[in-house]
Structure formats: C-alpha cells, structure tokens
C-alpha positions as CSV (number, residue, x, y, z in Angstrom):
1,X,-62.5,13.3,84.7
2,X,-63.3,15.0,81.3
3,X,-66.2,13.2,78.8
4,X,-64.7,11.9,75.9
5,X,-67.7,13.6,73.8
6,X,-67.2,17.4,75.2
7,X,-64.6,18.8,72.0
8,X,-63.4,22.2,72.8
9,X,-63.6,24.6,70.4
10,X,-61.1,26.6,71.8
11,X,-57.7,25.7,74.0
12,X,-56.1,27.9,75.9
13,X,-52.3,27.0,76.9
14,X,-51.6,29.4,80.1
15,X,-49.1,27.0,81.8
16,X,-46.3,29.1,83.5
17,X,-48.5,31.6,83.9
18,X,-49.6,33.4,86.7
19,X,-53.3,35.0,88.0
20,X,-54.9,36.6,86.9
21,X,-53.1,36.1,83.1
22,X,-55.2,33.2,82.9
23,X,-58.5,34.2,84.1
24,X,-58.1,37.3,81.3
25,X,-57.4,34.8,78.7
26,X,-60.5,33.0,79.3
27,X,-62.4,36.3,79.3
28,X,-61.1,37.2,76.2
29,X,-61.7,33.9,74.7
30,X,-64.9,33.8,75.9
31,X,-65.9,37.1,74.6
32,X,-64.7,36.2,71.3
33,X,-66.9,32.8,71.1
34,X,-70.4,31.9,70.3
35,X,-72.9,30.7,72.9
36,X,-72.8,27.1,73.5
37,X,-68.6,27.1,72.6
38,X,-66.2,25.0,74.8
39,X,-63.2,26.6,76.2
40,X,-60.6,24.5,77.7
41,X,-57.9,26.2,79.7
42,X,-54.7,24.2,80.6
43,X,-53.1,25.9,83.9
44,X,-50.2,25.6,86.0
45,X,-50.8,28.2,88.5
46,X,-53.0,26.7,91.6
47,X,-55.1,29.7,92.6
48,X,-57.0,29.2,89.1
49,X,-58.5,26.6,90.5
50,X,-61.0,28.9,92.5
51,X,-60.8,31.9,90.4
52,X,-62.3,30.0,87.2
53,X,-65.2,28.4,89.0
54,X,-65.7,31.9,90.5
55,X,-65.2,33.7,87.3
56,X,-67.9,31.6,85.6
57,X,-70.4,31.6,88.8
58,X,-69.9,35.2,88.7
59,X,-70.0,35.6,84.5
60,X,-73.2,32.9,83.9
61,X,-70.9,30.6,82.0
62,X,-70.7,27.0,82.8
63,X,-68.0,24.7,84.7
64,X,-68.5,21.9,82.8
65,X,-65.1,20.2,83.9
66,X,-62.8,21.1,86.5
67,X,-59.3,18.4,87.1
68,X,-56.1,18.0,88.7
69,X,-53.6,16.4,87.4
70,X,-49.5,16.0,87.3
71,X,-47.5,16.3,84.3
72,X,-44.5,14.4,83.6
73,X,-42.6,16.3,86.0
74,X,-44.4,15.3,88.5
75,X,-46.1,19.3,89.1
76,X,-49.5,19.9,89.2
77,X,-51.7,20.8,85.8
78,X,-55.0,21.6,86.0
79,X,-57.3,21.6,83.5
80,X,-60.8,23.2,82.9
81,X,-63.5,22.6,80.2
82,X,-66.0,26.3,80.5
83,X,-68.6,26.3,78.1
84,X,-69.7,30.0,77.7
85,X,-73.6,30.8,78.8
C-alpha cells in the first residue's frame, strides 16, 4: 500500500507497454531528476514487476513502493513509487 505523504514528483504512464519500454522510461526519468525525487511508474506489463526492483538494486535508487492492483477491467496494474539515490 502506498503512504499518503510520499508525492511523486514525477508520473510515468507506461500502461500498454511492454519491457523493457518501461524500465527505459524510468531511466530516463531518473536521469533527468534531482536526488531525493519520487518517480511513480504505472505498468501494465507483469515482468516489470521484477525488472524495477532489479533496476533499482542494480542502479542504487530506492523501492520505496512496490503494488498490485486491478483496474476496472478487472487486469492487473501495478504500480511503483522509486525515489532516485
């Protein structure tokens, strides 16, 4: 469950999309942001949800949030809150 007091200062939308077009979104966003700034990357594709953890392990950013949910459709969403280290 995300904390209602962690704000993003970025959002990245990369539903539909499929690795690794999200995991080079977040790079880029992450390259363009200040240390201590909050990504948060909406996904629809399911192998993100080990090649963001791995992509921060591997990168020294932090995980702060990682979640599954479903979206009205009933498919899966997940969502990820990366603050960059």
């Amino acid at each position: 469950m995300f904390s209602p007091d962690l704000t993003p200062t970025i959002q990245l939308n990369t539903r539909g999309l499929r690795c690794p077009e999200p995991v080079m979104m977040l790079h880029q966003a992450i390259r363009k942001s200040k240390s201590g700034d909050v990504v948060e990357v909406l996904a629809t594709d399911p192998s993100t949800s080990w090649d963001i953890p791995k992509f921060c392990m591997h990168l020294g950013h932090e995980l702060l949030a990682q979640e599954e949910l479903k979206d009205a459709t009933g498919l899966k969403e997940y969502r990820y809150l990366v603050q960059k280290g």
